[in-house]
Legacy VTK file of the C-alpha trace (Angstrom):
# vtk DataFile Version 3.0
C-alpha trace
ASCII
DATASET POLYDATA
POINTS 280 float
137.210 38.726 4.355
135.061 35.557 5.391
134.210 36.668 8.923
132.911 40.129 7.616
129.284 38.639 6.309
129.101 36.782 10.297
129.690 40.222 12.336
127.072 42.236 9.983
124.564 39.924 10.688
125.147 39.332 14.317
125.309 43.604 14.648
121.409 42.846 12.845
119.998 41.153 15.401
120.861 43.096 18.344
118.271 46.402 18.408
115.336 43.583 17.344
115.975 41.357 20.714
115.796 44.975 22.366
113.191 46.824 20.470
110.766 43.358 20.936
108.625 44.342 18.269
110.609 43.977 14.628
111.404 47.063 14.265
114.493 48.715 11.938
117.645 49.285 13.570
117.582 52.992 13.343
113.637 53.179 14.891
115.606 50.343 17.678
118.287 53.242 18.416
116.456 56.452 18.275
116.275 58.496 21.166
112.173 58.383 21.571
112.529 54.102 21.381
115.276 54.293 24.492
112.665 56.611 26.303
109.989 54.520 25.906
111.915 51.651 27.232
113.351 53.463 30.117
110.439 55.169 31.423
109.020 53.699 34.655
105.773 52.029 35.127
102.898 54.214 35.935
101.986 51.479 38.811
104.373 53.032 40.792
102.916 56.509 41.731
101.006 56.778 45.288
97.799 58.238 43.754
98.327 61.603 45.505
98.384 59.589 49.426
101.320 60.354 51.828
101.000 57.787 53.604
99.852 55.270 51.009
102.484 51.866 51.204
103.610 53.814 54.588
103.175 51.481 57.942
100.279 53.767 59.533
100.422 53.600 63.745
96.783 54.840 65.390
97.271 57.309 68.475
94.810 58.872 70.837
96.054 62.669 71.403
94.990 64.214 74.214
95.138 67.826 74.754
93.391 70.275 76.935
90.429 67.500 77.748
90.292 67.060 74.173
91.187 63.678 72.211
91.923 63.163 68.794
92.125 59.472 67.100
94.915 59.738 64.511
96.794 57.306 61.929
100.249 58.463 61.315
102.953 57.176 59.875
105.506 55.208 62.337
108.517 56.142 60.111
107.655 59.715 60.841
109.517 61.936 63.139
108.669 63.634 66.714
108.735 66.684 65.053
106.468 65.572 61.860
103.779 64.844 64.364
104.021 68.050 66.319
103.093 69.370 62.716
100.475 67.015 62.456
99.105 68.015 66.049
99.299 71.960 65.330
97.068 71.249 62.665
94.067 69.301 64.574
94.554 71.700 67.659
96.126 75.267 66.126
99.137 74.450 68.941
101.983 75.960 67.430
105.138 73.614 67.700
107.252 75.237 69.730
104.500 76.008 72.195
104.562 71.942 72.042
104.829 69.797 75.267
104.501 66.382 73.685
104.714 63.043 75.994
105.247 59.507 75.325
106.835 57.692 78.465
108.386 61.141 79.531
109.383 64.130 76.645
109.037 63.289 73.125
111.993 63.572 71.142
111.828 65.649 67.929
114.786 63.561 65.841
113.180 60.495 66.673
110.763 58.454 64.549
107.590 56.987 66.165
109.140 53.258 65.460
112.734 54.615 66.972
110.544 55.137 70.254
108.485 52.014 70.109
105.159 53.884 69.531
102.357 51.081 69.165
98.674 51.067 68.150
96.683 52.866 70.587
99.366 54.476 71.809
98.425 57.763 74.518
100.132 60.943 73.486
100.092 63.739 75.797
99.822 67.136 74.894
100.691 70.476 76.778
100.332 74.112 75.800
98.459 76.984 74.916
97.342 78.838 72.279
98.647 82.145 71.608
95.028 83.751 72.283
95.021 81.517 75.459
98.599 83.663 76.126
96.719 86.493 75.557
93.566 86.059 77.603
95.787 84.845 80.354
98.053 87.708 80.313
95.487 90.398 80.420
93.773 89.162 83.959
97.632 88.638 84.919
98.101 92.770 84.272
95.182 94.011 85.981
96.178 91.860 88.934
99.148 93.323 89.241
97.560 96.881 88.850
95.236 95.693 91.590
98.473 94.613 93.703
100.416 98.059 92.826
96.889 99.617 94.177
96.567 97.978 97.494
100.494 98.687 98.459
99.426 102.359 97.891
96.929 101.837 100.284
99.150 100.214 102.997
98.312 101.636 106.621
99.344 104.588 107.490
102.324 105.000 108.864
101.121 106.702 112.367
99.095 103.460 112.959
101.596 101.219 112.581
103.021 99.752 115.937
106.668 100.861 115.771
105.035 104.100 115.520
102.308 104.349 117.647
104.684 104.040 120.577
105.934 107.505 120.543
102.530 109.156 119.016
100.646 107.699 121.670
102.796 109.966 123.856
100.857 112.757 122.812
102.035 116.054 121.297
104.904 117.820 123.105
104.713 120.232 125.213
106.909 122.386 124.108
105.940 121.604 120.465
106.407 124.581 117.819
102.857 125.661 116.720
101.615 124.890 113.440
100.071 127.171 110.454
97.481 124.255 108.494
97.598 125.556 104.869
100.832 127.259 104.799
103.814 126.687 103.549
106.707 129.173 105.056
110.816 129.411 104.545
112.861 127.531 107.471
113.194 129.737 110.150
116.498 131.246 111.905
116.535 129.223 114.615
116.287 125.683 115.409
112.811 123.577 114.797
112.740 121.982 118.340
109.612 120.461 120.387
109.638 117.242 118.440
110.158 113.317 119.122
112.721 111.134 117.799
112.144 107.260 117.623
112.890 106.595 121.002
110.969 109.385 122.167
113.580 111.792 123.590
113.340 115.216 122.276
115.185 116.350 119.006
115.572 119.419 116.753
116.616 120.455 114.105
119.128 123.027 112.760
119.891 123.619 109.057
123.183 124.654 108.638
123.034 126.206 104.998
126.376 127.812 105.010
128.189 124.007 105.870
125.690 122.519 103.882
124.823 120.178 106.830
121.728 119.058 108.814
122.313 118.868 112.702
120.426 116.641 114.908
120.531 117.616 118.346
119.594 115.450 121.233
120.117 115.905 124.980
122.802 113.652 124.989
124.305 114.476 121.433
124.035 116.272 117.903
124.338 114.743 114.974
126.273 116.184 111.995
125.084 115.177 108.478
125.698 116.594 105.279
123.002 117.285 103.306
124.635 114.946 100.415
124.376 111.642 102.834
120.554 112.001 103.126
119.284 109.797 100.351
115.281 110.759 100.953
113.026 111.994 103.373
109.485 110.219 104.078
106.670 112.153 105.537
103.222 111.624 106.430
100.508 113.925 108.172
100.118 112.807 111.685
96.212 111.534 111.808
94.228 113.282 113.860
96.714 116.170 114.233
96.927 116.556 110.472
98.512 120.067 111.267
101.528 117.898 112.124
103.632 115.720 110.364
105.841 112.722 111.221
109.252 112.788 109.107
111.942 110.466 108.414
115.648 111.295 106.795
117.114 108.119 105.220
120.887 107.635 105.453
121.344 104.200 104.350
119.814 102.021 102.057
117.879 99.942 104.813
114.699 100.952 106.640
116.734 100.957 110.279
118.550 103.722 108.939
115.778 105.770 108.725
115.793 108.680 111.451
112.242 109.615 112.498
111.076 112.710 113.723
107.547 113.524 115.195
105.075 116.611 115.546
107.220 118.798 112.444
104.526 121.404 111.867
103.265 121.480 108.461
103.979 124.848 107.511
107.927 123.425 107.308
107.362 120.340 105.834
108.769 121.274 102.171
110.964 123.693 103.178
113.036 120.564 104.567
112.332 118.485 101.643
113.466 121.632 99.545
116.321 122.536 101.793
117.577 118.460 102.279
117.352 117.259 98.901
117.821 120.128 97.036
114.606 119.654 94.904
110.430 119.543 95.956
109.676 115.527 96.771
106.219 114.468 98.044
105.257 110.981 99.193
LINES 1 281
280 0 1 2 3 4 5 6 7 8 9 10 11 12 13 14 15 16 17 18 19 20 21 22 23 24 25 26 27 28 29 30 31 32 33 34 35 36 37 38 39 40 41 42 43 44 45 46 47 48 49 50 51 52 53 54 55 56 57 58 59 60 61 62 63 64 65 66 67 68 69 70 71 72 73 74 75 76 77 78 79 80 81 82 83 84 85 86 87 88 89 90 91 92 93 94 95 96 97 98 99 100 101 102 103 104 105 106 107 108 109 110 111 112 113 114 115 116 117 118 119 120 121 122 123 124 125 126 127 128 129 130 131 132 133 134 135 136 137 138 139 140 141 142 143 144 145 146 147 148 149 150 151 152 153 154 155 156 157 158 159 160 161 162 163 164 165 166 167 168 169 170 171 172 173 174 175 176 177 178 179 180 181 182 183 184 185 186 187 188 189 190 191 192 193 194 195 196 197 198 199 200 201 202 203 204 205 206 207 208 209 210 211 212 213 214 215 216 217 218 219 220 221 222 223 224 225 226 227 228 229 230 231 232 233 234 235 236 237 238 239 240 241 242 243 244 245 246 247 248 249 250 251 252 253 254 255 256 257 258 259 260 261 262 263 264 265 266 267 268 269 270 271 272 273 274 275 276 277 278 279
């Protein structure tokens, strides 16, 4: 019973050491007292500044002959600045090229990399409209290539050619109707050129479904299936006459040329060959 009147007082003097002002015991323990206590000093808040307390590094970033003198925080990462430089130049990030002694990396922080003051960062890219303008030039010049292809010389001048055209037309050659287009006839087209300039013709064998090439020394049997295309061109000059090729393979020296076809036949072979109308 003695030691009871020492503990009550000692349990007395506790909440006024941590209240500090004299206070009663229960004003000492109430919840608003410990929160007033607890709460941290208003010292502490940054004012509204990122980068206030922050060790600040200044950079020169260069971009498309432009420079830009920035402070930025050296604790900050490769890809916190590429944020920072889409905002001065309107570079989107992942249109970012961003150089410091070779590529930037993006995990990185400036201080990780050893960025110091006046630091040179390097900066390519473009823009999106920069995409844009350069794209549009990039189409028409390829419309302007497409174009000029179409306009390639004609096949009669070209020198492969011109070997056998400059021959002149045959004298035997079939004559032609300019304007006209007619059905195959019954017998074989004959009077004509082949590449080497030896004298060729032509029978369509409907009923085998085959083309024949005939040559003094041989004929040729091909079915009408293993003729992938056939290329023809008015002859200039003689435009009453054409010069024709029938592809069999995929390669241009497995084209087999044919000179002075009158016109009047021309699509009557296309029609007859390839089962369809085909103009070139």
């Amino acid at each position: 019973g003695a030691e009871e009147p020492g503990m009550e007082a000692e349990a007395q003097e506790l909440p006024l050491g941590c209240g500090g002002g004299g206070g009663s015991p229960a004003a000492a323990r109430s919840p608003e007292g410990e929160e007033r206590r607890e709460s941290p000093p208003a010292s502490v808040s940054n004012g509204g500044d990122e980068d206030s307390g922050r060790e600040l590094v200044e950079l020169k970033v260069i971009w498309n002959k432009n420079k830009y003198d920035v402070k930025f925080c050296l604790d900050s990462t490769g890809a916190e600045l590429k944020q920072k430089i889409h905002s001065l130049t309107g570079l989107p990030p992942a249109m970012q090229k961003v150089m410091f002694k070779g590529l930037l990396p993006e995990e990185k922080t400036l201080r990780e990399i050893k960025v110091t003051n006046g630091a040179k960062i390097m900066v390519v890219g473009s823009t999106i409209n920069d995409v844009l303008a350069v794209n549009t030039p990039k189409e028409a010049a390829q419309q302007e290539v497409k174009a000029e292809e179409n306009k390639k010389e004609p096949l009669c001048r070209q020198k492969q050619h011109r070997k056998v055209l400059d021959k002149g037309k045959p004298d035997d050659v079939m004559p032609s109707v300019k304007g006209v287009q007619e059905r195959l006839p019954t017998v074989p087209l004959s009077g004509m050129y082949n590449k080497s300039g030896g004298k060729v013709r032509l029978t369509f064998k409907l009923e085998q479904d085959q083309l024949w090439i005939g040559t003094k020394e041989r004929t040729e049997k091909l079915p009408m299936g293993s003729i992938k295309n056939v290329v023809s061109e008015p002859i200039e000059g003689h435009e009453d006459y054409h010069m024709m090729a029938f592809q069999l393979g995929p390669t241009e020296a497995s084209y087999y040329w044919v000179y002075w076809v009158p016109t009047q036949y021309v699509d009557a072979i296309k029609d007859t060959v390839l089962g369809k109308w085909q103009y070139f």
